[in-house]
C-alpha positions as CSV (number, residue, x, y, z in Angstrom):
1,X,173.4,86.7,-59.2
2,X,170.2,84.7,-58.8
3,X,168.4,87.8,-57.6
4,X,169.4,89.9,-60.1
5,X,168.4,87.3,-62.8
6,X,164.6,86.9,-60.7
7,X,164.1,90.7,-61.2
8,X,165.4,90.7,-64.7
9,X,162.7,88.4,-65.2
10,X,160.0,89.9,-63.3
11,X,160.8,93.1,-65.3
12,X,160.6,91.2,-68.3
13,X,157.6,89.7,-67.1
14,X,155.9,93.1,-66.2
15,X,156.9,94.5,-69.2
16,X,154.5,92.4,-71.0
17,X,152.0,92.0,-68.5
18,X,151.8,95.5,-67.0
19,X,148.5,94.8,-65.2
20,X,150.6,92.8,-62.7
21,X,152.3,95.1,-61.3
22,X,152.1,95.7,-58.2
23,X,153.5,98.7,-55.1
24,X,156.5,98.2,-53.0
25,X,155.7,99.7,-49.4
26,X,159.1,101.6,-49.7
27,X,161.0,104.1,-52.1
28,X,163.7,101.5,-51.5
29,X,162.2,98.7,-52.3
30,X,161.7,99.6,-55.5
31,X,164.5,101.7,-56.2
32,X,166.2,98.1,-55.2
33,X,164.7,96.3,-57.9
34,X,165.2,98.4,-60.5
35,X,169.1,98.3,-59.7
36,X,169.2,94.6,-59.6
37,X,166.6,94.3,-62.7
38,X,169.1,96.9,-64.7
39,X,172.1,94.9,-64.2
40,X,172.0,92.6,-66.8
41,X,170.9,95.5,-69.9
42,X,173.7,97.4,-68.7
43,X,176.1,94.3,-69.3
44,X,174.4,94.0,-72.4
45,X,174.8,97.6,-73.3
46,X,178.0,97.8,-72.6
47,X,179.4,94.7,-74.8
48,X,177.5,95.5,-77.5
49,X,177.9,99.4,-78.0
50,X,182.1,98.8,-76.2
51,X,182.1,96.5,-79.1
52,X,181.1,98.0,-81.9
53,X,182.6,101.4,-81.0
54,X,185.6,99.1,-79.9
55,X,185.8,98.1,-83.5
56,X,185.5,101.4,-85.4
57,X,187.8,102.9,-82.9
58,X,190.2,100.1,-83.5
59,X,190.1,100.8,-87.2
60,X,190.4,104.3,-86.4
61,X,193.0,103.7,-84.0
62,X,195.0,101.5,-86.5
63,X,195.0,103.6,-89.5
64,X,195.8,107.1,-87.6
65,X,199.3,104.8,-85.1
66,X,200.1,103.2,-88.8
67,X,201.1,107.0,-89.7
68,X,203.5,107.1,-86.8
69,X,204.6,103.4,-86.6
70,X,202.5,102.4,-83.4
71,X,199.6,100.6,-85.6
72,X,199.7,98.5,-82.6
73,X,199.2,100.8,-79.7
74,X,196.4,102.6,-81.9
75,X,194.7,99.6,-81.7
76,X,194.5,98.8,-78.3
77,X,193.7,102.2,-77.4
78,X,191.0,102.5,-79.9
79,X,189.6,99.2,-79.0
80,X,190.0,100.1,-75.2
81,X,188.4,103.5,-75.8
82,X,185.2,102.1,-76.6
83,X,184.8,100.1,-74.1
84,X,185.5,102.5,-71.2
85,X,183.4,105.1,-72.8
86,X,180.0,103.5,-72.7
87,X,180.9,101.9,-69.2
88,X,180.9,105.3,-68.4
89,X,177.9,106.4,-70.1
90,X,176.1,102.8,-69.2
91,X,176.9,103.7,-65.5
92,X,175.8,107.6,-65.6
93,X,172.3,106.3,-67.6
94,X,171.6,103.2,-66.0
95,X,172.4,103.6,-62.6
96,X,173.1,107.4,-61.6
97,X,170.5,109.5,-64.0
98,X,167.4,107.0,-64.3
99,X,167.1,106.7,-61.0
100,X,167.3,110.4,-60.0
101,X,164.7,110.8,-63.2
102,X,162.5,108.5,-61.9
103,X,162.6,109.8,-58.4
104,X,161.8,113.1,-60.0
105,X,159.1,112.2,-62.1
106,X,157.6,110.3,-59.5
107,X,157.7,113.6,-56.7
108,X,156.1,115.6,-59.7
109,X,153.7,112.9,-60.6
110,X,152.3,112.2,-57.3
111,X,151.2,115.7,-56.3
112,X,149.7,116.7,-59.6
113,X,147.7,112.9,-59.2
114,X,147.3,114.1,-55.3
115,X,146.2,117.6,-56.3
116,X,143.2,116.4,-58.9
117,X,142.0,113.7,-56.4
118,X,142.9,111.1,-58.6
119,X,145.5,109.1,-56.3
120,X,145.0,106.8,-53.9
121,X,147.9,105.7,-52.4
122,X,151.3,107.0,-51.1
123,X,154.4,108.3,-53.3
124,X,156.3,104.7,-52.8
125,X,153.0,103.6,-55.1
126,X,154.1,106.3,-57.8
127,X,157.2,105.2,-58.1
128,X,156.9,101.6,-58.1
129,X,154.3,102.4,-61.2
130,X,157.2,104.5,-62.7
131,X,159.6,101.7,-62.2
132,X,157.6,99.3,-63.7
133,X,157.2,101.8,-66.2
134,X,160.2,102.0,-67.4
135,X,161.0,98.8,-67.9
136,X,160.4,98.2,-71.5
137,X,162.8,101.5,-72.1
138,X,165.4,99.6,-69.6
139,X,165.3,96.0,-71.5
140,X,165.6,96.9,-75.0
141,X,167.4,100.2,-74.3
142,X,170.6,97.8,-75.8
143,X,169.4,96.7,-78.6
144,X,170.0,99.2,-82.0
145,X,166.9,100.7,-83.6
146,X,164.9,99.0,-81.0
147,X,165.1,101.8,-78.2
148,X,162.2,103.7,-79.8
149,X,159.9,101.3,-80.0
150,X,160.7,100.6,-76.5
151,X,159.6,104.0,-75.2
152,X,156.7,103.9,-76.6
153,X,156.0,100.7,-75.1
154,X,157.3,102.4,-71.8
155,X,154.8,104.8,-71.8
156,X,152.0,102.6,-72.2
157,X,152.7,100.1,-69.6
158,X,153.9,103.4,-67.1
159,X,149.7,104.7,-67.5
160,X,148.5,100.8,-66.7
161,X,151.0,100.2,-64.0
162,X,150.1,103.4,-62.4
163,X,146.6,103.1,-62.7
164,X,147.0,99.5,-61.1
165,X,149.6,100.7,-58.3
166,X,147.4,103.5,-57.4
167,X,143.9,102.0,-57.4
168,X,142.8,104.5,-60.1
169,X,141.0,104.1,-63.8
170,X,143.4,103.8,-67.3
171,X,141.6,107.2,-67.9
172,X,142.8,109.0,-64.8
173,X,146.0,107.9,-64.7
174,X,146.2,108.9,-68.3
175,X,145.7,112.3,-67.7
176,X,147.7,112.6,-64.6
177,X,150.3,111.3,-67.0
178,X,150.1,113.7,-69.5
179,X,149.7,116.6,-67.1
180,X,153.6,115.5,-65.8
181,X,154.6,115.9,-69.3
182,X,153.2,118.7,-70.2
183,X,155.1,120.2,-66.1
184,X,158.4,119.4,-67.5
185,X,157.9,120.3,-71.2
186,X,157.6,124.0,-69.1
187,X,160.3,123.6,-67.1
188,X,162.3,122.8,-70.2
189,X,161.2,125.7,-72.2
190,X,161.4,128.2,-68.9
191,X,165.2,126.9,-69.1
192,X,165.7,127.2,-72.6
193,X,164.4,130.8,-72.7
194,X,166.2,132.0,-69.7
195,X,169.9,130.6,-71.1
196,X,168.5,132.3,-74.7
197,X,167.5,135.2,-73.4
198,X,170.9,135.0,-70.7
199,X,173.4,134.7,-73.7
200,X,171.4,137.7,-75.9
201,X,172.4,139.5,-72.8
């Protein structure tokens, strides 16, 4: 539990002072911290949203088992309900899809900054970047109306972190940035328009 609380605070930490960051010499290494620097969001997440969907469930639950005498049961299943269905989606988003969208991103990342002559060091540096990167999303990804603001603040401390990881200028990392984007804003569209074009079919 101490560890997991020392990287919670080191990703805090970074998250506000992004020119700190620094490069794990492994893909593990920093795939391992953001794991243990996830945990406590996630619990947050997960009381929070299991809570309030808990509660409207509940309600839900209450008012629909009153109609059938089981007021009770409806209750508890409602309440229940909530709970189990954003440890599910906490665990898929957290823990099983942001990693494998980092990873990604990070593969993509490093060969467009590779290709332009604009990175420095090896894709265990693009990642950590990334990780760091994403830490603003991860920490206030719990909190309502606050999620926004957080990727926003993602994306700026991901171009300083990278540019610090990989020995390159705010500019360059910028634009490597931006050219990943604009990769998987294709890929989307080349997906989009062959399931449209698929289903006109």
């Amino acid at each position: 539990m101490t560890a997991i609380l020392d990287e919670f605070k080191k990703g805090w930490g970074i998250m506000l002072h992004p020119s700190q960051a620094t490069s794990w010499p492994s893909v593990g290494g920093a795939l391992g911290f953001y794991y243990k620097a996830a945990v406590i969001p996630f619990i947050l997440f997960v009381v929070l949203w299991g809570t309030l969907s808990g509660f409207l469930l509940g309600f839900l639950g209450f008012f629909l088992g009153g109609l059938v005498g089981t007021a009770g049961l409806g209750t508890l299943l409602g309440v229940g309900g909530g709970y189990v269905l954003f440890l599910i989606l906490g665990i898929l988003s957290y823990f099983i899809l942001g990693p494998i969208g980092l990873l990604v991103e990070s593969g993509v990342m490093q060969g467009i900054g590779r290709g332009v002559k604009k990175f420095n060091n090896a894709y265990s540096a693009t990642l950590s970047g990334n990780v760091w990167g994403t830490m603003p999303s991860i920490m206030l990804s719990w909190i309502p109306f606050v999620s926004l603001i957080g990727g926003i603040w993602a994306a700026v401390v991901d171009i300083i972190a990278i540019s610090k990881v990989q020995n390159t200028s705010g500019k360059a990392a910028f634009g490597v940035w931006i050219l990943t984007i604009i990769v998987f804003a294709l890929i989307y569209l080349a997906v989009i328009l062959a399931v449209t074009i698929g289903i006109a079919h």
